[in-house]
N, C-alpha and C positions, 0 to 999 in steps of 0.2 A: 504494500500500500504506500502511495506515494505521501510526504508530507515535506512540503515545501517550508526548510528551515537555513535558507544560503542567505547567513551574515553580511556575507560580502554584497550583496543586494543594494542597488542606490536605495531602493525605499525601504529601507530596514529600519530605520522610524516607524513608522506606517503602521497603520492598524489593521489588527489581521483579523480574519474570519474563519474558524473552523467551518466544514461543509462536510454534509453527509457524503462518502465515496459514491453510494449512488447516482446524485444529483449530477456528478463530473461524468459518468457513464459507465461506471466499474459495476460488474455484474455480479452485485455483494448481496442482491437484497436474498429474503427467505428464498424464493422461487427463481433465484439464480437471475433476476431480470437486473434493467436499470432505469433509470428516469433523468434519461440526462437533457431535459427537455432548457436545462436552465443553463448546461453549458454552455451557451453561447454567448448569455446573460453576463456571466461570470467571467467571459476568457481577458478582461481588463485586470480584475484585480489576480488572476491566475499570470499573465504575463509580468507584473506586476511582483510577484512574489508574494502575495496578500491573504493568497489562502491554504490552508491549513486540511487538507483532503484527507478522512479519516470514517473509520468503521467501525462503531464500538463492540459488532457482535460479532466480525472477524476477529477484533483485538481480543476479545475475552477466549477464543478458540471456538465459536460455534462454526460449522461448515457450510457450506451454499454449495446448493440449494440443502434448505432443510424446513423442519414442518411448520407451520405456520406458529405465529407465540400470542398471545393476549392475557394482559392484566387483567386476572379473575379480583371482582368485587373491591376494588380502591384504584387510587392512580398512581404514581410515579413516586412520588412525593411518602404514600403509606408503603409502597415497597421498601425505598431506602429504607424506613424505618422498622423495617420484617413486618409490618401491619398487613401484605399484600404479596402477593404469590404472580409468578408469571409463570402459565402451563402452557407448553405446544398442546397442539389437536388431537395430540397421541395421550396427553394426558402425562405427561413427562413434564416434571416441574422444573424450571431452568432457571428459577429465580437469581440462582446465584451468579451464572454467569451475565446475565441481564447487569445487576448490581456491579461485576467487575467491570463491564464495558462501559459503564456510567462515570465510572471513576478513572477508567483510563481515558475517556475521554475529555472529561476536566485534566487529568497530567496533563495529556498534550494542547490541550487550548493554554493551560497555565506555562507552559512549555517555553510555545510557541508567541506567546504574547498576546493572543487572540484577547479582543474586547464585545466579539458577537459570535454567534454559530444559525446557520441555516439547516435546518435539520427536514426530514421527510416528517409528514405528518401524519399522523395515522398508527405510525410506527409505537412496539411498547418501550423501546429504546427512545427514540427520536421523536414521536409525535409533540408536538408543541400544545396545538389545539384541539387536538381532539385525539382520542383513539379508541379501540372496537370496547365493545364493550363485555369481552368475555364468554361469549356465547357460539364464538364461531359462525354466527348471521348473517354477519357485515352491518351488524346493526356499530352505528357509530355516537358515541359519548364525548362532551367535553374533559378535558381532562390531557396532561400528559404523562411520555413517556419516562423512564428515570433517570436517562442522562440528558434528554432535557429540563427536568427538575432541578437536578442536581448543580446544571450548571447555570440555571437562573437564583438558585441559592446561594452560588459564589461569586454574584454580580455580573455575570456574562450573560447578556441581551439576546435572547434566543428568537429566530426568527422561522418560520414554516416556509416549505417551499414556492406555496402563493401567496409569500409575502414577500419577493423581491423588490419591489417597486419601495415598499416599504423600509426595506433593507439599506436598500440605495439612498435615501433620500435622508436616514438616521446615520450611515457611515460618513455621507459627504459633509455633516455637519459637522458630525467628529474630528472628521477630517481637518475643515476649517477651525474648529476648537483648537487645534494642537500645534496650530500654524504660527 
């Protein structure tokens, strides 16, 4: 997995952005796909050396493809806290490696300097604003994933993947903040 950390970089000032490996086109998710509908979106702050391309449920050791995962009965937030259980479909609890990927994915945004993360939504890792609500349905709940909880609880500004527009227009300010 790539993670764009070259000091020697002109903008190594710069404020960086962790991003789900999906979203760049890495075929990480559960079902082996990707959603790199936003790299195009992205190839500024990626030429740039701005982003931070990562995968918390490769980093914890889960494999792709593999079975689908949903926070049974709380969100992101009661997982960290053992309040809340993440089972694939199989019925295989994986809470744990769920919770490592959450944390390694704060290391590297901490790492790397990151001050936001654009994350898949939906995801029990990555969803920002919403995700399933445990039933295997596609019924979908507010609520997010744990390493996006996790890393709006260490002041990192988490963004969903249709919030780019939104992303851009809160980094650019930043941006000018720091100027």
């Amino acid at each position: 997995m790539e993670r764009v950390t070259d000091s020697a970089s002109p903008h190594r000032g710069q404020n960086k952005i962790l991003v789900s490996a999906c979203l760049m086109g890495y075929q990480v998710r559960y079902n082996g796909s990707e959603k790199a509908q936003l790299a195009t979106a992205l190839a500024r702050w990626q030429r740039e050396r701005r982003l931070v391309i990562f995968c918390p449920e490769l980093a914890a050791g889960l494999p792709t493809p593999r079975p689908p995962a949903e926070i049974v009965a709380a969100d992101g937030d009661k997982v960290l806290q053992a309040r809340g259980q993440i089972i694939e479909i199989t019925g295989r609890n994986v809470t744990a490696h769920y919770q490592l990927g959450a944390w390694l994915a704060l290391r590297a945004a901490r790492e790397n300097g990151c001050i936001a993360a654009l994350l898949t939504d939906g995801s029990p890792t990555c969803g920002s604003r919403f995700i399933y609500n445990g039933s295997f349905s596609g019924q979908r709940r507010s609520g997010a994933g744990v390493a996006a909880a996790l890393l709006r609880q260490h002041g990192i500004a988490v963004f969903a993947d249709q919030q780019i527009a939104e992303l851009t227009a809160w980094m650019e300010q930043r941006d000018e903040n720091s100027m």
